[in-house]
C-alpha positions as CSV (number, residue, x, y, z in Angstrom):
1,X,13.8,-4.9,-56.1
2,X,12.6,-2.1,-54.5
3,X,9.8,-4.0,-53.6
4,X,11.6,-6.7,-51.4
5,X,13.8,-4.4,-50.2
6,X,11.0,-1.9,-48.6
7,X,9.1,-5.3,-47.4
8,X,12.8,-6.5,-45.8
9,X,13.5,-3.3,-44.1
10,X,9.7,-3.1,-42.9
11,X,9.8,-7.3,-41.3
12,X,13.3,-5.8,-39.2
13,X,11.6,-2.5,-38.4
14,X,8.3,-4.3,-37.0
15,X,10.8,-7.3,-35.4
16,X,13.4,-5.2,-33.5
17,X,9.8,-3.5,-31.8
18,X,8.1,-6.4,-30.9
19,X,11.4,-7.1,-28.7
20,X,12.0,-4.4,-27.7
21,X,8.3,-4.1,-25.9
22,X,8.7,-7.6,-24.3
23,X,7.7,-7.5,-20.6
24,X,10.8,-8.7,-18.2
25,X,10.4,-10.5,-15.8
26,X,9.9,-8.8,-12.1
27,X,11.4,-10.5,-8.8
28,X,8.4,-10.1,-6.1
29,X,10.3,-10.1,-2.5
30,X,9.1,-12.6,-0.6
31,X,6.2,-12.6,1.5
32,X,7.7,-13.0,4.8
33,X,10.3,-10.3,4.3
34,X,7.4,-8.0,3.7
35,X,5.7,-8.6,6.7
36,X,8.4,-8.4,8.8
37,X,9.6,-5.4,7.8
38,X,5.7,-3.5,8.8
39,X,5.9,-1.1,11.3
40,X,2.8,1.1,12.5
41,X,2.9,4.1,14.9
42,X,-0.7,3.9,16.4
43,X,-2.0,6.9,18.5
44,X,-4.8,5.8,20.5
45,X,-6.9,7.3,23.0
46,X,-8.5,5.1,26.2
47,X,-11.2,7.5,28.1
48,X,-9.6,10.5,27.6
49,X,-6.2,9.5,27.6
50,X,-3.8,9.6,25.4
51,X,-1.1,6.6,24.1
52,X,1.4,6.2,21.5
53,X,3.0,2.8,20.6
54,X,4.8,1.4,17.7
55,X,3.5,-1.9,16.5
56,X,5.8,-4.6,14.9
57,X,4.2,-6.8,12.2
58,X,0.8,-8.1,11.6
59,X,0.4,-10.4,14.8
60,X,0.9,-7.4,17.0
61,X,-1.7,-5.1,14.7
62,X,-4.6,-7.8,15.2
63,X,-3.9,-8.3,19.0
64,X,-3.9,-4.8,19.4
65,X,-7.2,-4.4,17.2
66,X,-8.6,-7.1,19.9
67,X,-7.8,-5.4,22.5
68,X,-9.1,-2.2,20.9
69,X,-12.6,-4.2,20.8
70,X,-12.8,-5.8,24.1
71,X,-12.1,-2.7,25.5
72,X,-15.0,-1.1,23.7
73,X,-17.2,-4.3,24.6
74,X,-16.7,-3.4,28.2
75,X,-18.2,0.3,27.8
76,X,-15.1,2.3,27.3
77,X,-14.7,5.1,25.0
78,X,-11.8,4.1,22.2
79,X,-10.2,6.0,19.8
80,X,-7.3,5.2,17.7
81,X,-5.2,6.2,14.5
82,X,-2.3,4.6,12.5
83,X,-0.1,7.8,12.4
84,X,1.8,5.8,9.6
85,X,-1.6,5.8,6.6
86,X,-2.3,8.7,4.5
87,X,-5.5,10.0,3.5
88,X,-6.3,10.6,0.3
89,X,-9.3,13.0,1.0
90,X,-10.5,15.2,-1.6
91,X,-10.3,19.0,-0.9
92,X,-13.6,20.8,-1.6
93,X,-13.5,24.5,-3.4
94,X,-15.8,26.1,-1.1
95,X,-17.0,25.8,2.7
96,X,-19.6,23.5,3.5
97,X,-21.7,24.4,6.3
C-alpha cells in the first residue's frame, strides 16, 4: 500500500510540474507596426557644420545613409551619429596612454 501510494503521489507531483513549465505562447507585433513606429535623432556634421534631424522609419534611414555616401564620394568631410543607439563600451581600470 504504501508502495502505490508513494508511486501515486510521486506520478501527480512530476505531472502538475511538467505543466506547470509549459512554454505559452508569445504574440510577436507585427512587422509593419514595428517599423513604423522607428524613430532616430541623427546628429551629423557636413564640413564643419553641424545638423540635427529626426528620421522617420527605415526608408528615410537608408536615403539619408545615401546621401551620407554621395556626399563623401564628392570629397566632403562627413560625420554622423544616431543620438538614439547606446554603446556598450567596456570601461578600462586604468589610463591607457
Amino acid at each position: 500500500m504504501k508502495k502505490t501510494f508513494r508511486t501515486v503521489a510521486l506520478c501527480t507531483v512530476l505531472g502538475t510540474l511538467a505543466v506547470s513549465y509549459q512554454k505559452e505562447n508569445i504574440v510577436e507585433p507585427n512587422a509593419t507596426e514595428a517599423q513604423a513606429c522607428t524613430v532616430r535623432a541623427v546628429s551629423y556634421t557636413i564640413d564643419g557644420v553641424e545638423h540635427l534631424t529626426v528620421l522617420h522609419g527605415d526608408e528615410e534611414w537608408n536615403a539619408f545613409l545615401s546621401w551620407m555616401l554621395a556626399l563623401s564620394k564628392e570629397g566632403r568631410q562627413v560625420y554622423f551619429r544616431n543620438l538614439n543607439a547606446t554603446g556598450t563600451t567596456a570601461q578600462t581600470k586604468e589610463a591607457i596612454v
